[in-house]
N, C-alpha and C positions, 0 to 999 in steps of 0.2 A: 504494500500500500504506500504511493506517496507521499502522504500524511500521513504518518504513523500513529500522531499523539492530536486528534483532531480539538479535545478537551485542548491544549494548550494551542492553538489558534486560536480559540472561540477566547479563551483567557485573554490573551494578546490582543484582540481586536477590541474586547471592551475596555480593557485598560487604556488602549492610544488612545480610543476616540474621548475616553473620560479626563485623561492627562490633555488632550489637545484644547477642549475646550476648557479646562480649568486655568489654562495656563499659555501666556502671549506666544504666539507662531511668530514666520515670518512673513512679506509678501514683494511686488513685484509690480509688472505693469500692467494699468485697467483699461479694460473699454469702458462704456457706461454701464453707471449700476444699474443692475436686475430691477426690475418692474415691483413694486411693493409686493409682499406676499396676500396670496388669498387662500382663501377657505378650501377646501380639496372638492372638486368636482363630481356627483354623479359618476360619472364615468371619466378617470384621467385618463382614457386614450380618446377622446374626444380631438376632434379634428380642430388641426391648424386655421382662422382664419383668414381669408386672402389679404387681409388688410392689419396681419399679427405686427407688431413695434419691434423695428428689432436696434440692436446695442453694441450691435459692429461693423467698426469700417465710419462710426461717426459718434460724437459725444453731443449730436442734438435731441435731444429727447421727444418721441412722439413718429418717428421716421416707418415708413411700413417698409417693407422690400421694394415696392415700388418704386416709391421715392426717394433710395437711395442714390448716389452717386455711383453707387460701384454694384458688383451683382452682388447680391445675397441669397442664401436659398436657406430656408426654413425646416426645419424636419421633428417632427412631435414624435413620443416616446410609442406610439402605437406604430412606426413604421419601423422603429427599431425595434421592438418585441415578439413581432409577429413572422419570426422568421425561425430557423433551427440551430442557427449557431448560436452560444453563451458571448463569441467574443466580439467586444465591440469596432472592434476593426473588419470582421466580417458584414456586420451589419449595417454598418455605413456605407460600405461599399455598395451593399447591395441597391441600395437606392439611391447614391449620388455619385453620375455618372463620369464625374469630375477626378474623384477617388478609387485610385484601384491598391489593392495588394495583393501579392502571392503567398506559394506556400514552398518552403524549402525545406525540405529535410534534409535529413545528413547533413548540416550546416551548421555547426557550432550554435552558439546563442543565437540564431538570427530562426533558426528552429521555434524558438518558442517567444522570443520578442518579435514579432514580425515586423517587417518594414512596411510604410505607407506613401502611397503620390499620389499627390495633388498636382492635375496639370503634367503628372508625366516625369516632375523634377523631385530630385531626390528627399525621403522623407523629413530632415532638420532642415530643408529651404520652408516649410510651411509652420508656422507658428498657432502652437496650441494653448489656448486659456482655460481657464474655468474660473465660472461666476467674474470671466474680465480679465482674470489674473492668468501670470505666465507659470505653465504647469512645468515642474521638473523634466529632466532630460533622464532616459535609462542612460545604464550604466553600460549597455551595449554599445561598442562599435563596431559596427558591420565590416567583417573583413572580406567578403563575398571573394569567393575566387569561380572560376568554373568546375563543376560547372554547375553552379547554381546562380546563375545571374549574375550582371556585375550593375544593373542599372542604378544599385543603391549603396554599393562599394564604398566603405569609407564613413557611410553616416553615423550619426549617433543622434536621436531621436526621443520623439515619448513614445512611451508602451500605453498604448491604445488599449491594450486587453483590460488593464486593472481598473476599467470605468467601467460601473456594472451599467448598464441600461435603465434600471428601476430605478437608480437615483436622479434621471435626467428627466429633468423639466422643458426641455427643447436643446435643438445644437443648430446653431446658423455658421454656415460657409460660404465666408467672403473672398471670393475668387478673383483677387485683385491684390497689388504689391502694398506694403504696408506697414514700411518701416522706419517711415517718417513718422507714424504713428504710433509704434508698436516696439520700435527696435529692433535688434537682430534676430533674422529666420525667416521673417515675413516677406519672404520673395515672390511665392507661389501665391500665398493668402494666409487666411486666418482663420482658424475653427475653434470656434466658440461654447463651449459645453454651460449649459445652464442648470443646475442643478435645481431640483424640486424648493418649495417655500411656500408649503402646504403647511398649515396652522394647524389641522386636525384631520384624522381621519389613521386609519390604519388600511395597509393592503399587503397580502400574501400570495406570494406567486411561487406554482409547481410546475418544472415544465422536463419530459422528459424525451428524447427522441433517438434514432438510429438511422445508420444509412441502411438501402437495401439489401446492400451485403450485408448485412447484419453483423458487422463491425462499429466502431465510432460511436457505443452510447455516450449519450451525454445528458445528465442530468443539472438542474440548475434549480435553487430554490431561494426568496427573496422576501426582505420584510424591510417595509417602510412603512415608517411613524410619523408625524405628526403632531406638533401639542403646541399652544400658545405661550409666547415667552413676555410677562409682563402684560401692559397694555398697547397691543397690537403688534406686538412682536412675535418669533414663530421661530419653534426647532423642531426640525427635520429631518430625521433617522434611514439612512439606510445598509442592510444587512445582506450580503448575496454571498452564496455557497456552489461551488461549482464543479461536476467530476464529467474527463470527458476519457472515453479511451482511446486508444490508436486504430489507423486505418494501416491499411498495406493493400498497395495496389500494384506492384512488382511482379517479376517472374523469377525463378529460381537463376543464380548466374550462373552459367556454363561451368564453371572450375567448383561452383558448390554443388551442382549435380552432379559431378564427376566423385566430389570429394563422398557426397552420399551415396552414390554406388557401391564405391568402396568401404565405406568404415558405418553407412547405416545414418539415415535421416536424419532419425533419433539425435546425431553427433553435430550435424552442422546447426547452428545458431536458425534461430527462425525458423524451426518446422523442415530447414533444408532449404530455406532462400537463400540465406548466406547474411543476407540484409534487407533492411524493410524500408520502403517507399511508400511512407505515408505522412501522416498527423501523428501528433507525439500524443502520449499522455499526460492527461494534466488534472490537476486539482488545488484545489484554494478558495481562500477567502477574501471577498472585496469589499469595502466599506464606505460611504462617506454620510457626512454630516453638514450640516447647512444652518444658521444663525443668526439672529437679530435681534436686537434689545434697546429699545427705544429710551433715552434718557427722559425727554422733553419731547415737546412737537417740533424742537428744529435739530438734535440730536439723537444719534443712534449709536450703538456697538453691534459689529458685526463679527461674524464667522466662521470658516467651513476648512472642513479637512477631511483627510481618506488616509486609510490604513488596509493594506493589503498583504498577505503571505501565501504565496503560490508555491505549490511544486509542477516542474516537467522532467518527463524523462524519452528521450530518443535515443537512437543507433548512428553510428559508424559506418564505414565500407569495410567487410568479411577483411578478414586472415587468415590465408589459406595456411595448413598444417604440414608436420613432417611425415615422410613415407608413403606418397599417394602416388601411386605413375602415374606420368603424365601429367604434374600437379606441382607448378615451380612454387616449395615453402615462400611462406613471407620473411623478408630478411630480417624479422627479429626474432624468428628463429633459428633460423640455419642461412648463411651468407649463401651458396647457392646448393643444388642439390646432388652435385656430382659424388658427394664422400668425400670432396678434399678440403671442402671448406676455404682459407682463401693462401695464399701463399705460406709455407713452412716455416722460412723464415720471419712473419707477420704474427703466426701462432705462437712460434718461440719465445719473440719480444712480448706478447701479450703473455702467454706463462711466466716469463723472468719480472716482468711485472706485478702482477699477483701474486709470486712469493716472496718480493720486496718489500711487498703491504703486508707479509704476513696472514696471507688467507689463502684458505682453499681453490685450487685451478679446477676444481671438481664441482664449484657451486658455480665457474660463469661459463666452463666450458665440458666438454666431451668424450672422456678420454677415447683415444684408440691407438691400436699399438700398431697398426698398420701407417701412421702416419710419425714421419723422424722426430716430430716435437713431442708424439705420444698424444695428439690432443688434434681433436676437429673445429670448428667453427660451429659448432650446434648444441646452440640454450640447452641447457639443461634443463628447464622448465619446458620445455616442447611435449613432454608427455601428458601434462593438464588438457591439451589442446589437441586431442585426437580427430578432432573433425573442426580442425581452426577455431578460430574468435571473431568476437566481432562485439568492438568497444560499446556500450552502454554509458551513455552522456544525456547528463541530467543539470538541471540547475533550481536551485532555491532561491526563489527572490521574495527579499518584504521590501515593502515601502512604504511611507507616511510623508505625505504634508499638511502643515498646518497654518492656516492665513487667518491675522486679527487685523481691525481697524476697526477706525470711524470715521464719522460721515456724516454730514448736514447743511444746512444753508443759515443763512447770515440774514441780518435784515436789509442789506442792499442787493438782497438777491443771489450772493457767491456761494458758490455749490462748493464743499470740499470732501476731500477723500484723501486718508492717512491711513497708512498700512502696512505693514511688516511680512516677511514669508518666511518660511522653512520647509524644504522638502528633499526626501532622501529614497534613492532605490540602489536595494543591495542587491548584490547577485553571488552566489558562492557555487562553483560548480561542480560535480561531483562526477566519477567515473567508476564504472562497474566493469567485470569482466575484462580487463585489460593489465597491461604488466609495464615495467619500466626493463624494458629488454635489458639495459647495462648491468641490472642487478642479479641476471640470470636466475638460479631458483630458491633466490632468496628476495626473491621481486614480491610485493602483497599484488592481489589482484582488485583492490579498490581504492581510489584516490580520490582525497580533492585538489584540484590542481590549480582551481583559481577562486579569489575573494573580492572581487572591485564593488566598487563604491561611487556613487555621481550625490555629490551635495551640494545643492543652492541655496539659497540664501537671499536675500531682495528688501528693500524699502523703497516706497513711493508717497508722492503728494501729488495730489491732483485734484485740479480747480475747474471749474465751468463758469464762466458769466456772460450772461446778455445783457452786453454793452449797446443802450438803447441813444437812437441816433435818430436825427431827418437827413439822413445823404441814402440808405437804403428801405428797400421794402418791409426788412424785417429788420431785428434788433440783430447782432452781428453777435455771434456764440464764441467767445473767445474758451478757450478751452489752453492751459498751459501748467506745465507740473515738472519733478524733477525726479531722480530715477539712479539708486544705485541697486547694483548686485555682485553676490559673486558667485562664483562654481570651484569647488573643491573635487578632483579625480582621487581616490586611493585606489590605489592597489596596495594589497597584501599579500606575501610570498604564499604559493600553496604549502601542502605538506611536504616532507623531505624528499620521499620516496619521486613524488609528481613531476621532480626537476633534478634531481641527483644525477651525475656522470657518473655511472657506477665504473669498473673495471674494462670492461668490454664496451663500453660508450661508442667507440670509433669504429667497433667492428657493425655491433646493433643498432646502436642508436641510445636517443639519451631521454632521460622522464618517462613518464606517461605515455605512453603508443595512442595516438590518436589526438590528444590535444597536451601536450607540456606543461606543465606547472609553470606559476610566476615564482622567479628565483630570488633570491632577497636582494639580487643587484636587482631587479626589474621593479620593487616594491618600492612605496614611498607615497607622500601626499604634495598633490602637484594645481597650484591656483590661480588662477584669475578673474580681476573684478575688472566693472565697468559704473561709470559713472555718466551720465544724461539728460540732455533737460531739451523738455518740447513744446512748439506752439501751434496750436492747432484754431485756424478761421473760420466759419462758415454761414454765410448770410445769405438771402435774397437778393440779389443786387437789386432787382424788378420784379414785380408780383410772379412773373414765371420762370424765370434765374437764377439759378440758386450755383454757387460759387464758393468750390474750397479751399484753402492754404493751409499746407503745413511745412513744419522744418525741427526736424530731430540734431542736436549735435551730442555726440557720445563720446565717450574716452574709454581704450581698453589697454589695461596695464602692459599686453602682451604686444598688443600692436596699434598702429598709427588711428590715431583719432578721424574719423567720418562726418560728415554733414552729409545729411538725407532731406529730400526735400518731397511733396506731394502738390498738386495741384490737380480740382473733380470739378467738376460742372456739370447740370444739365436744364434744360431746355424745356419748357414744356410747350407744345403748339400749340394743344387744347389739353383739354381736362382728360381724355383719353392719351393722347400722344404724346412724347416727350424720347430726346435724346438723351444721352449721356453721355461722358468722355472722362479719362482722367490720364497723369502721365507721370509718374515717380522713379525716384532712383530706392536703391534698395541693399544688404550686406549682408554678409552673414559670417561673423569673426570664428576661427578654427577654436576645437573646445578642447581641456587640457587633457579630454580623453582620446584625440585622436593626435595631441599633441605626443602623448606618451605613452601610448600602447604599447605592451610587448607581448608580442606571441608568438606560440611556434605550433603549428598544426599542422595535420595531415591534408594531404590533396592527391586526385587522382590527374597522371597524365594523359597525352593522349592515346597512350598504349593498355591502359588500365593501370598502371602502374602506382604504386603510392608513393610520395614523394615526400620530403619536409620541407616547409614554410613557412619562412619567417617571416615576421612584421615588426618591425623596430620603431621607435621614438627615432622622429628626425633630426633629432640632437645625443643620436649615442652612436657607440664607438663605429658601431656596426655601418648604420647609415652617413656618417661622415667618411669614413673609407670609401664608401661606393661612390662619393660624390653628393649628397644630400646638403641644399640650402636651406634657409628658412621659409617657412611658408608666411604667404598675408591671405588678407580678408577677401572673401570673395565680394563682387559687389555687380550690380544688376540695374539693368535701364529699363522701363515698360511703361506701355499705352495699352490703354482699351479704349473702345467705341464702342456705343450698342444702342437699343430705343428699348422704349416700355411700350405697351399699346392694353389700357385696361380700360374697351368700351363699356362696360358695367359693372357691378357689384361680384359678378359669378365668373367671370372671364379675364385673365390674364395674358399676355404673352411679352417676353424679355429675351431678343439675342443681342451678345455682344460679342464683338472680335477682339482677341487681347497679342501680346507681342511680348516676349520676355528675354532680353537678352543677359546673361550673364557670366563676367568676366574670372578669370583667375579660380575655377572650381577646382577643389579638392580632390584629387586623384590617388590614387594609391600606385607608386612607382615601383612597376614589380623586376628586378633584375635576375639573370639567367646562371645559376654560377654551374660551371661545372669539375671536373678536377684537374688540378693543375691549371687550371685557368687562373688571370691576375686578378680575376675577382675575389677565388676562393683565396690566393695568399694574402691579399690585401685585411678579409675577416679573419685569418688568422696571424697576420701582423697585428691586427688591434686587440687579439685575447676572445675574439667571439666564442662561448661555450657551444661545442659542437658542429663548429665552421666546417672541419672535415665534412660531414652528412649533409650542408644546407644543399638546396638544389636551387631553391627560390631564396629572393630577400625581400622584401618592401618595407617603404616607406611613405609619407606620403607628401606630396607637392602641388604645386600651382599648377595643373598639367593640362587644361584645355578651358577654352571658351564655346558656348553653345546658346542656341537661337531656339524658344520653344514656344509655340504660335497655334492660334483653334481658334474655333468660335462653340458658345455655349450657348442653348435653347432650350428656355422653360416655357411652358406652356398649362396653364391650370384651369381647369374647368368645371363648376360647380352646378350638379344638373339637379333640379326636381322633379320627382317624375310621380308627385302626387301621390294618389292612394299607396305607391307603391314603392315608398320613401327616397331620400335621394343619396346621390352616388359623386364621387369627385375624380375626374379624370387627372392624370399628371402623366406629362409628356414631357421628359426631360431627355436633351443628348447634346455631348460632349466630342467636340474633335480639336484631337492635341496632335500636334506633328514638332519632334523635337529633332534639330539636325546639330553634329557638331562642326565651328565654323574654324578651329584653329587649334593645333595641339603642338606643347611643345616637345623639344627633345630633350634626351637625355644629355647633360653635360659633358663635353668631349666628343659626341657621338653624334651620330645621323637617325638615331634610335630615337621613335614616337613615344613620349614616355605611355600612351593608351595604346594598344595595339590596335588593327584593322577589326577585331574581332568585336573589342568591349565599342569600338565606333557601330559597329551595326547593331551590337545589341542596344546603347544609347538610343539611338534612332527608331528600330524597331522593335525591340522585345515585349512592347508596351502596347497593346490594340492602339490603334490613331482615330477610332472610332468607336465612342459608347452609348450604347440609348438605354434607357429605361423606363418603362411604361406601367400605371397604375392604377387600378380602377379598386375604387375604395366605395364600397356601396351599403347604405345604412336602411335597413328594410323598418317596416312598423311592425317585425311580425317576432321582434327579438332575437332576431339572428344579421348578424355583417357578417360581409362577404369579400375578401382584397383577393386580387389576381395582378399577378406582376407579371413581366417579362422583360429580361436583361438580353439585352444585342453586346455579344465580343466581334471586334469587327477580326479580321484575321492578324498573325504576328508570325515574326522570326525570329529566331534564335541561333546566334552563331556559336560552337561550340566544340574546341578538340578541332578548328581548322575544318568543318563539316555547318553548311546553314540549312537548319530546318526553316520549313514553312508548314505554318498548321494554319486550317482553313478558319471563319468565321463560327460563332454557332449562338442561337437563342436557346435561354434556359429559363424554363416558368416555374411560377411560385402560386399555389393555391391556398387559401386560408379559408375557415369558416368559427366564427365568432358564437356562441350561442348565451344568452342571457337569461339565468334563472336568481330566485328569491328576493323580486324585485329591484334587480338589477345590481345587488349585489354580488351575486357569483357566475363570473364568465369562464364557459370553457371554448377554448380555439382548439379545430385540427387542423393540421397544416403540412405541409410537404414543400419545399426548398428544390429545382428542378426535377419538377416530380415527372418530368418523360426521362429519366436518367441518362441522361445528354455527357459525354466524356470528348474530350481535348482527341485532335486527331493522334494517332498512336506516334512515338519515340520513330523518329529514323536517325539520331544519329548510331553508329556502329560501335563505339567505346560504353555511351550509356545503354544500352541494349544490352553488350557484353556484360556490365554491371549489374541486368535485372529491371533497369526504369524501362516501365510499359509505355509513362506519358511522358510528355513532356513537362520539366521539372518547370519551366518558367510560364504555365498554363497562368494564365490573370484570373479563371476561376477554378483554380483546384484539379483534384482530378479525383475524387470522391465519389461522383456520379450523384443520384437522388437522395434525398433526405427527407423523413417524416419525424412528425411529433406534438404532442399534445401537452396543452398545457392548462391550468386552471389558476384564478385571481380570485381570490374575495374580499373584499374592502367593507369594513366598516366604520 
């Protein structure tokens, strides 16, 4: 079981959220405050109205989507619930066609933190809030190698999963740059989570589902409170518990069919797959809380926080075993499989070494008397492994933030907001079934081998006044505040075993087989603050003109200070028609966790081969040998254009075309080392532990500019159809086309620090075309009814020197709501593409060899159909 000790989660999450409210958080940067809280609704998944206020993308209060300057799209907690996933990164996608993510397996922590694009660009260009505020970064850095995508190589992000659905009171997605307003990240846009500020009411949610294979349960269960805090104030509870199991949707690999011929099913890892291609397993706890405490009627105390402890656990690529014909050992057991192991004199030196240290040649090596040193190249631990291994990698994460302030107006009108943050995601990771070959058969077979840490920290002040004037139509919204933060990375060494050069290191290899322990040179706590102040304009010029300005100036300890600037407008013709336009620059400063990463992991080449790979801080020994400079701030130029057209109360329609160019992106600079090459002497002039075995190095650089461009189409339509209740159309589609316009070289060389590969995968790996369509239909007869359908337009994947193209596909979603005990208890059944619709099948020839049936960069999975039922009772 994941959770072993579920009593001590449940413990832990009451404790944070009792500690978080008793006691001052920190906080960060706001959009406008949330709408006062109200009473809980009849029914909270009651529909969005076309004319809902929304509090991003502008600090004027009273703005519908409409009327905004920039596009906004709205999305109520009924569109996120009514689906089969727990995770909210699958849910959002599923209906805003702007946003997509994949699924990787076999892929280190990016397995269970998923990555998210907005717009196509990688997921830390788009900037995440809650209740206004800037939510923490995980502690993940995506080190994507192939071949599991590289579109998002490099980033470090928020984990989307640990927001339960049941605490959201709405999420608006502002698809416009917004960094003059917001600060660093906001290149892409801005997604805004709002959490519930329900005063009363209780609601319980059970919801359990499976795919057709009948793999992947997942169960999810939810409790949200409500209770008045003072006079008119309101605290709001919420509780989610989550267990999902793993899918596998592989084929057995060639060498582990071979190896189960031979030695029996039973022996290969996975049933005899070798390895599993699918969804990890997971389970955990999510939480947050929401606050307010009214002093007076022009003062309040506010505030909200979340406390979450998740497990996941996933696989590796197979190790194949010693003694199989036809079945080349993995070389952390046996260097090759002839019997001679590797040169005589190579064994000698390694024996004359081992009985220098005083230890046994019998625990890292093999005797035989057929060979002159008396000794083979072969682990002595190989007999555990009768039908191979295959690493089990898992990770722990908690995480908690916690946001206070206050907040009021004055009697001239001045709106303020003062507020503190703190937020923190651990990640500790753990390994099963695997060895530290150097230790030979004195190796444990479970590790943890990494412990990092992402900590923010933040204070803000922010003002709003309508500065009332006769030069415009309206009073001119001066909006202006100040703004510091900081971000602390730790890492922490793993355990000894996870990173230790044992004896035989240079023959085997070194740490942990499959991911390396952080070694105590790699450990340490690594920071940077920024400091910022912004002003933000927005008036009427003329009863139908409405006219933005803003200007962010920021300072970051690590790199060169920025001025961001924003200018929005639009137009309106008539009371129906109206343009828009806006055009800013934008940045996004490197964080000190892709400052100082270090990792060393496995990768397959294009022979199937497994390789090791490093990832160094661009200030250690490693990456200054190879040529490594400093990196700067990426920073970005965009425009949009678009109109509104909302001839009545029930009918919408908003396209706009946007343009996003940006400079100086973050690349991961992967170099080629081989042996005897001046690469490899260069890491071993600088002391690199295990330089002998590296095959890869990276680091990461300034390494290309690129241009990503689309138009976005909402369309909403509110029908009545009389005795026979009414239904809401929503026609939304997104087309994103991202091209790279410039990439630099390697230092010295004529070498593109990206290759031609990760440029097609940029370009294409990502549909350039998404629709999603929605009929939401509320009967009088006590039953609703949603049917979706998601358009992937088609994508490629270049991979191993090999470009797949997989075709287009739609995949439908059915729901049926039904309403009993007065409208207190709903039960939904529902199905997730329930024609079980799958990604066209795997043709490159190395993945194949490994077992992937699909395509690993499928934009929707490769799971096939989903059902599940769920039950709410609120009182």
């Amino acid at each position: 079981m994941l959770v072993a000790n579920r009593h001590r989660l449940t413990t832990a999450v009451l404790a944070a959220l009792f500690s978080t409210v008793v006691s001052p958080a920190f906080a960060q940067d706001t959009a406008q405050t949330p709408p006062a809280p109200a009473a809980a609704p009849a029914d909270r998944q009651e529909a969005v109205d076309l004319d809902k206020l929304v509090v991003t993308g502008t600090r004027v209060q009273g703005r519908s989507p409409t009327e905004s300057m920039s596009p906004v799209d709205v999305f109520r907690p009924a569109d996120l619930e009514k689906q089969a996933s727990a995770d909210f990164t699958d849910q959002l996608a599923n209906i805003a066609p702007s946003f997509n993510t994949q699924r990787f397996p076999i892929a280190d922590g990016t397995a269970f933190v998923r990555p998210a694009n907005l717009r196509n660009l990688p997921p830390d260009q788009t900037l995440v809030l809650i209740n206004g505020k800037r939510r923490h970064r995980s502690a993940l850095v995506n080190l994507q190698v192939e071949p599991f995508g590289t579109v998002n190589q490099g980033s470090q992000a928020v984990d989307y999963s640990l927001i339960p659905s049941a605490a959201i009171q709405r999420v608006e997605v502002l698809r416009d740059g917004s960094s003059a307003q917001y600060g660093s990240d906001a290149i892409a846009g801005v997604i805004n989570v709002l959490l519930n500020d329900y005063s009363d009411g209780v609601r319980i949610d059970g919801q359990f589902g499976s795919t057709y294979e009948g793999d992947g349960d997942r169960w999810r269960t939810s409790f949200n409170a409500g209770a008045e805090l003072g006079d008119g104030g309101f605290f709001n509870m919420t509780v989610e518990y989550f267990d999902s199991d793993h899918t596998s949707r592989g084929v057995p690999r060639a060498d582990a069919a071979d190896v189960g011929a031979a030695v029996g099913t039973n022996l290969v890892p996975f049933e005899g797959l070798g390895q599993r291609w699918g969804d990890p397993d997971g389970e955990g706890l999510r939480s947050f809380f929401n606050a307010e405490y009214p002093i007076n009627e022009n003062v309040s105390l506010y505030g909200f926080g979340s406390y979450a402890d998740t497990e996941y656990e996933s696989s590796f690529f197979y190790r194949t075993p010693v003694g199989v014909p036809g079945v080349t050992p993995r070389g952390t057991l046996m260097v090759d499989s002839d019997g001679n192991g590797v040169a005589d004199p190579v064994e000698q030196s390694l024996v004359n070494d081992i009985v220098a240290r005083g230890l046994n040649p019998a625990d890292y090596l093999t005797a035989d008397a057929s060979s002159p040193s008396g000794w083979i190249a072969l682990n002595p631990i190989y007999p555990l492994f009768p039908g191979g291994y295959t690493p089990t990698f898992g990770a722990e994460i908690t995480d908690y933030e916690g946001v206070f302030g206050a907040k009021g107006e004055t009697a001239g009108s001045l709106r303020w907001d003062v507020s503190l943050r703190q937020g923190e995601n651990h990640m500790i990771y753990k390994m099963t079934s695997s060895i530290n070959p150097s230790l030979g058969r004195l190796s444990p077979t479970s590790f943890e081998p990494g412990d990092l840490t992402q900590l923010e920290r933040g204070a803000n002040a922010d003002f709003v006044w309508p500065w009332q004037n006769d030069v415009f139509a309206t009073p001119v919204n001066v909006a202006f505040g100040a703004e510091w933060r900081e971000e602390t990375y730790k890492i922490r060494a793993g355990d000894t075993a996870s990173w230790e050069n044992g004896p035989t290191g240079a023959l085997f290899g070194v740490g942990s087989d499959g991911f390396q322990g952080d070694s105590p040179e790699a450990a340490g706590d690594f920071s940077q603050y920024s400091r910022a102040a912004y002003l933000d304009l927005e008036t009427d010029v003329v009863e139908d003109w409405t006219v933005g300005v803003a200007g962010r100036y920021e300072d970051t300890s690590n790199f060169d200070s920025t001025f961001d600037w924003k200018v929005s407008t639009r137009f309106a013709f008539t009371d129906a028609f109206a343009v828009r336009a806006t055009v800013n620059t934008g940045f996004r400063t490197p964080t000190p966790g892709q400052l100082n990463t270090l990792d060393v992991t496995t990768t397959a080449d294009s022979s199937g081969n497994l390789v090791p790979l490093g990832t160094f801080p661009v200030a250690s020994e490693a990456a200054i040998a190879l040529g490594a400079t400093p990196v700067t701030a990426e920073e970005s130029l965009s425009y949009s254009a678009g109109f509104v057209w909302s001839p009545n109360d029930v009918f919408s329609l908003t396209l706009d075309y946007y343009n996003i160019e940006v400079e100086d992106r973050i690349a991961l600079q992967t170099i080629n080392v081989a042996d005897g090459s001046p690469q490899q002497q260069a890491l071993i002039d600088a002391g690199v532990p295990g330089a002998e075995l590296l095959r890869q190095v990276s680091y990461f650089v300034n390494g290309f500019d690129s241009t990503v461009q689309g138009v976005d189409l909402v369309a909403v339509y509110r029908a009545d159809f009389g005795g026979m209740g009414t239904g809401v159309f929503d026609f939304r589609h997104s087309y994103n086309k991202q091209e790279v316009d410039s990439v630099a070289v390697i230092p010295g060389t004529t070498t593109p620090v990206i290759d031609a590969e990760r440029v097609a995968d940029l370009e294409n790996q990502l549909p350039n075309n998404r629709s999603v369509i929605t009929f939401d239909w509320r009967s009088p007869w006590n039953v609703n009814f949603t049917a979706r359908a998601n358009y992937y337009d088609s994508w490629e994947d270049f991979t191993f020197g090999e470009q797949g193209e997989f075709g287009s596909e739609w995949l439908f979603d059915l729901s049926a709501t039904f309403a009993f005990m007065d409208d207190k208890l709903h039960v939904t059944v529902g199905g997730n593409n329930v024609f079980d619709n799958y990604p066209d099948r795997e043709t490159n020839s190395t993945l194949t060899f490994l077992g992937a049936k699909y395509p690993l960069s499928s934009p929707f999975g490769f799971n096939g159909g989903e059902w599940y039922v769920k039950a709410s009772y609120q009182f």
